[in-house]
C-alpha positions in Angstrom: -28.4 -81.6 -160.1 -27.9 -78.3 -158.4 -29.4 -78.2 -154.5 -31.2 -74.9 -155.9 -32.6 -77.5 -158.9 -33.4 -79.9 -156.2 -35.2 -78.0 -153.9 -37.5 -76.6 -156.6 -38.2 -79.8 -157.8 -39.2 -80.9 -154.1 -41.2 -78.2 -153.4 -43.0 -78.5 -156.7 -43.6 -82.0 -157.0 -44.9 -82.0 -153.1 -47.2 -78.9 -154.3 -48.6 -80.6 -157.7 -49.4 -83.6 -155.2 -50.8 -81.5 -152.6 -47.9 -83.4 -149.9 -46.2 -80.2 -149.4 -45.9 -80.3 -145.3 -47.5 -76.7 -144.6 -47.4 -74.9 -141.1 -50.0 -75.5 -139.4 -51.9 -72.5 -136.9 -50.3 -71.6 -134.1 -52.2 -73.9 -131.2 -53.5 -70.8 -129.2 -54.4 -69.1 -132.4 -56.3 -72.3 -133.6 -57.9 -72.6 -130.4 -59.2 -68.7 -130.4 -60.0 -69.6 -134.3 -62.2 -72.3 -133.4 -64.0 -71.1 -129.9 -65.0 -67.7 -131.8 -67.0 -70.0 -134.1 -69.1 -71.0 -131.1 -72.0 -68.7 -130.7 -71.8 -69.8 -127.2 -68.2 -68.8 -126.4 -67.8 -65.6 -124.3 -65.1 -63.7 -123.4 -64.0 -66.0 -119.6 -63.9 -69.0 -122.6 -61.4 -66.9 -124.7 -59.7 -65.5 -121.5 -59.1 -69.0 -120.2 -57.4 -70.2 -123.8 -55.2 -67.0 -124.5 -53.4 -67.0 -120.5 -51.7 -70.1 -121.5 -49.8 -68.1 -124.2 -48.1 -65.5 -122.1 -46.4 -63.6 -124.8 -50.2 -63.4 -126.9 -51.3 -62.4 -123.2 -49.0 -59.2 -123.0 -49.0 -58.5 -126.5 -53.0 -58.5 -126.6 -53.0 -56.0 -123.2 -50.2 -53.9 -124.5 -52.8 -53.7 -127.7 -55.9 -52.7 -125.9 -53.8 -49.7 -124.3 -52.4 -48.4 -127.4 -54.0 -45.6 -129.2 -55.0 -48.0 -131.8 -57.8 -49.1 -130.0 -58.2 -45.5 -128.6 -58.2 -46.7 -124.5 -58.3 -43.9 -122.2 -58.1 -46.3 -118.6 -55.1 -48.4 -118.6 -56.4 -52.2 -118.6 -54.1 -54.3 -116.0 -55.3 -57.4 -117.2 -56.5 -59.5 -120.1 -60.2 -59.8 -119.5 -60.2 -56.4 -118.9 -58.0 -56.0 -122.8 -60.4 -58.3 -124.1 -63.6 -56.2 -122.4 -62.2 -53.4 -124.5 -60.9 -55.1 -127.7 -64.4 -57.0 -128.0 -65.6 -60.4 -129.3 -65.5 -59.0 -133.2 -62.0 -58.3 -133.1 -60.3 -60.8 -131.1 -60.1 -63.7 -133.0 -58.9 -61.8 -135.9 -56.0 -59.3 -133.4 -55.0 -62.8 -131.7 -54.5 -64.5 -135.6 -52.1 -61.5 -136.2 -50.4 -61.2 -132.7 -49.4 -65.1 -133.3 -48.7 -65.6 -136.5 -44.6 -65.2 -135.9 -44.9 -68.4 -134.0 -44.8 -70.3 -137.1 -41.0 -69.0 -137.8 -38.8 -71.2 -135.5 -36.0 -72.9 -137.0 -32.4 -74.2 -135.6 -30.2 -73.4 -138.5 -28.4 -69.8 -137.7 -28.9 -69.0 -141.4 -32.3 -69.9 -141.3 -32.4 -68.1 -137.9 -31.3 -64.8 -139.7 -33.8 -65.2 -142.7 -37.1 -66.2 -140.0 -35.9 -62.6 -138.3 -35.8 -60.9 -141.1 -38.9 -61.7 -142.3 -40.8 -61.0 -139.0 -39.5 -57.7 -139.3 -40.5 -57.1 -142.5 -44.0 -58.9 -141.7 -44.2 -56.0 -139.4 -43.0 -53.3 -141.0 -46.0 -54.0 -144.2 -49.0 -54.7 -141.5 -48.0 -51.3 -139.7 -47.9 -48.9 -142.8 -51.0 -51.1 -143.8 -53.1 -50.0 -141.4 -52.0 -46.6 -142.0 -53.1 -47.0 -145.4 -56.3 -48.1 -144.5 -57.0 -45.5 -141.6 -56.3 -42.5 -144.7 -58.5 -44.7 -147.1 -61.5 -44.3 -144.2 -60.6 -40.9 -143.1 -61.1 -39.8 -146.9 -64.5 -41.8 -147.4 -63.3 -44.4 -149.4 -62.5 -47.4 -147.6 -65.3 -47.7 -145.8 -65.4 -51.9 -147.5 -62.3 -52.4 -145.3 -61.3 -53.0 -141.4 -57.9 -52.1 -139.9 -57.9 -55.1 -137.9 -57.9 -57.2 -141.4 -55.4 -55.2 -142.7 -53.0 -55.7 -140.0 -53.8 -59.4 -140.3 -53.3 -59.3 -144.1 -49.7 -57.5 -143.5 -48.7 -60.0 -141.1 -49.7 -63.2 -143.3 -48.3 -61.4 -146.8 -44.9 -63.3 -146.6 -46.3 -66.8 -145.0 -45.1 -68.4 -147.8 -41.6 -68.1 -146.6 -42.6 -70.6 -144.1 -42.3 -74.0 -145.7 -39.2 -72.7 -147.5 -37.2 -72.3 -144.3 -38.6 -75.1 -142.3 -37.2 -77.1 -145.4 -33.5 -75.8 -145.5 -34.1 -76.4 -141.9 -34.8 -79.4 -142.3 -32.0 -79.9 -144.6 -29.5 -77.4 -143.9 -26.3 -79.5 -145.0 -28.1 -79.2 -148.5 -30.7 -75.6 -148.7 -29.1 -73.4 -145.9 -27.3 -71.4 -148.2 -28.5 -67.2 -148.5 -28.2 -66.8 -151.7 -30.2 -70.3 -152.6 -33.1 -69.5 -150.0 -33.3 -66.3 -151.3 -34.3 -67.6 -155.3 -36.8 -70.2 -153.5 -38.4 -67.1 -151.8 -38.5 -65.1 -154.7 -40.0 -68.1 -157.1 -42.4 -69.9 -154.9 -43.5 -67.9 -151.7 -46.4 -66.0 -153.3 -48.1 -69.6 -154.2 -46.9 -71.5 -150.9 -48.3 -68.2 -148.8 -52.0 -68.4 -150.7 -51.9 -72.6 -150.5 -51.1 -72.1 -146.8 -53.4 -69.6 -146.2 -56.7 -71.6 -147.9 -55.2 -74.5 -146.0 -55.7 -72.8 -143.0 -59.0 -71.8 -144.4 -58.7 -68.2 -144.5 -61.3 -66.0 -146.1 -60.8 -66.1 -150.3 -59.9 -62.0 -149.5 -57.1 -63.0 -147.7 -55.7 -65.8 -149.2 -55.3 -63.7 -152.5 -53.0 -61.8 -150.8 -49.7 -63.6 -150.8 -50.2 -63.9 -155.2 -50.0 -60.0 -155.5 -47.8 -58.9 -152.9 -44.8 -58.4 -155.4 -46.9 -56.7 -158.5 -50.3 -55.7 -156.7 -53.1 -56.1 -158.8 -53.1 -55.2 -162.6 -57.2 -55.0 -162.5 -57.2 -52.0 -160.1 -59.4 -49.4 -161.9 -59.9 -47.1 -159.0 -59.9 -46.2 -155.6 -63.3 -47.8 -154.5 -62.1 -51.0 -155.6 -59.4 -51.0 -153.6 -59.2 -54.3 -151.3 -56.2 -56.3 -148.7 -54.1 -57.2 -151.6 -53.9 -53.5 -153.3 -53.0 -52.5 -149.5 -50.2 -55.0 -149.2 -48.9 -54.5 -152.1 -48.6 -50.8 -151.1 -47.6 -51.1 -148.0 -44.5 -53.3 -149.6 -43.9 -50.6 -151.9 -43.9 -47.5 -149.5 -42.0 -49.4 -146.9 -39.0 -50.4 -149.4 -39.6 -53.9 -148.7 -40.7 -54.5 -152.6 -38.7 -52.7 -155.8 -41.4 -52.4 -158.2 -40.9 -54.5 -161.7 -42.1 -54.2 -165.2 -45.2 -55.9 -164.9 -46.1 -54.2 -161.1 -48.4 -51.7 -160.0 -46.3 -48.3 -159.1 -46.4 -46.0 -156.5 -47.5 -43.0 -159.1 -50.4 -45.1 -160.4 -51.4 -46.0 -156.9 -51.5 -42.0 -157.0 -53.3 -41.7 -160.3 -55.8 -44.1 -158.8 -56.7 -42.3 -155.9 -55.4 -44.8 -153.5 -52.8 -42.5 -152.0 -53.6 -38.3 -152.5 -50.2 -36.9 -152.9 -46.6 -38.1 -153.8 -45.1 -37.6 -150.4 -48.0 -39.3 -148.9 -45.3 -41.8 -146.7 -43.1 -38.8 -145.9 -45.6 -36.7 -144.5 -45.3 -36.5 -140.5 -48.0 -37.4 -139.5 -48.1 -40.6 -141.7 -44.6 -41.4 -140.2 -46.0 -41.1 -136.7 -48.9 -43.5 -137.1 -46.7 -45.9 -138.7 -44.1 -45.7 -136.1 -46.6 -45.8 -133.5 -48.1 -49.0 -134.8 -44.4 -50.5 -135.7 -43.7 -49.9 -132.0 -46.7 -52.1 -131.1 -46.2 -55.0 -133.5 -42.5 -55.2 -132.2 
């Protein structure tokens, strides 16, 4: 048997027996997770978890400066980012900022694939949010929140996850490109949506990871538009998905509504917003 066949078979068997070893939450993450879901936590309770993740810490300050959240005084530390980024937003802004924790494998090949696929986490949550900011701006997204969006682009590709911590695990066997690249492509979209109701996402969010190659075929118009037709999108416009047979294209997104005008992405100030928020995710 093949170490491509073998793989497959592992990952499926573990995955029909509900054994598949998923990530779990980054522990600051978890820990914001589960103090927001205390109606007596405060802000000092969700300052005094995030400072012991120094990297969340800077990322979350840099955040609150940015013009994403529109501040106009520079905040110098994180209660006053926090002041600014609010209770509501936190918990879901901290899930995002941390989720490239869970990519940390040993194996240079592995190594190479984990970067890649922060990038590219990136690179969809950025143009996502620009997607959604034009949705609002024209009075049609008014269902959705940046902040989810961003979150949504940044869990898309999760799936990848237990596939890399595998040929990790067994590199003299799976850390091969070409292999890892098949597993990706065959089992990512189920591992990311098995992962994400594992970590008991909202059902919104957890669809994501199944449409992020084809978007949703039930997508009737514009109104209806929700996280996954985003991603999918975002995929699309950033070249990080070649649209197939059975996909959703970029001139039906058009047709739709979803985007106005066929050079939507190249329009300047589209590329500035997305380079703006790339820049902050990086």
């Amino acid at each position: 048997m093949s170490s491509q066949n073998a793989l497959y078979m592992l990952i499926d068997e573990r995955l029909r027996r509900d054994e598949l070893k998923l990530p779990g939450l980054p522990e600051t993450a978890e820990q914001v997770r589960n103090a927001t879901m205390d109606p007596d936590c405060n802000l000092h309770d969700l300052s005094h978890i995030i400072q012991q993740d120094i990297a969340l810490t800077a990322r979350l300050i840099r955040l609150a400066n940015s013009a994403y959240l529109g501040g106009r005084n520079k905040a110098e530390s994180l209660m006053q980012a926090l002041t600014r980024i609010g209770m509501r937003r936190i918990r879901t802004l901290a899930l995002a900022m941390a989720m490239e924790q869970v990519f940390k494998p040993g194996n240079d090949i592995v190594q190479m694939f984990s970067q890649q696929f922060i990038v590219e986490s990136r690179e969809i949550a950025a143009a996502a949010v620009v997607i959604t900011e034009d949705l609002q701006r024209r009075g049609i997204g008014h269902r959705l929140h940046q902040d989810v969006a961003l979150l949504a682009g940044m869990v898309s590709r999760i799936g990848i996850a237990p596939i890399l911590h595998m040929a990790n695990e067994f590199e003299d066997s799976f850390a091969n490109p070409s292999f890892i690249k098949e597993c990706i492509n065959q089992f990512s979209s189920t591992l990311g949506s098995n992962i994400l109701s594992y970590w008991q996402f909202t059902p919104n969010l957890v669809q994501v990871p199944l449409h992020y190659y084809n978007g949703r075929m039930s997508l009737s118009d514009a109104i209806t538009v929700n996280y996954c037709d985003i991603v999918h999108l975002a995929a699309l416009l950033t070249g990080n998905v070649k649209p197939g047979k059975d996909s959703v294209t970029l001139v039906e997104y058009q047709m739709l509504g979803v985007i106005k005008t066929d050079d939507f992405w190249q329009q300047d100030s589209v590329q500035k917003s997305y380079r703006q928020m790339l820049d902050l995710l990086s």
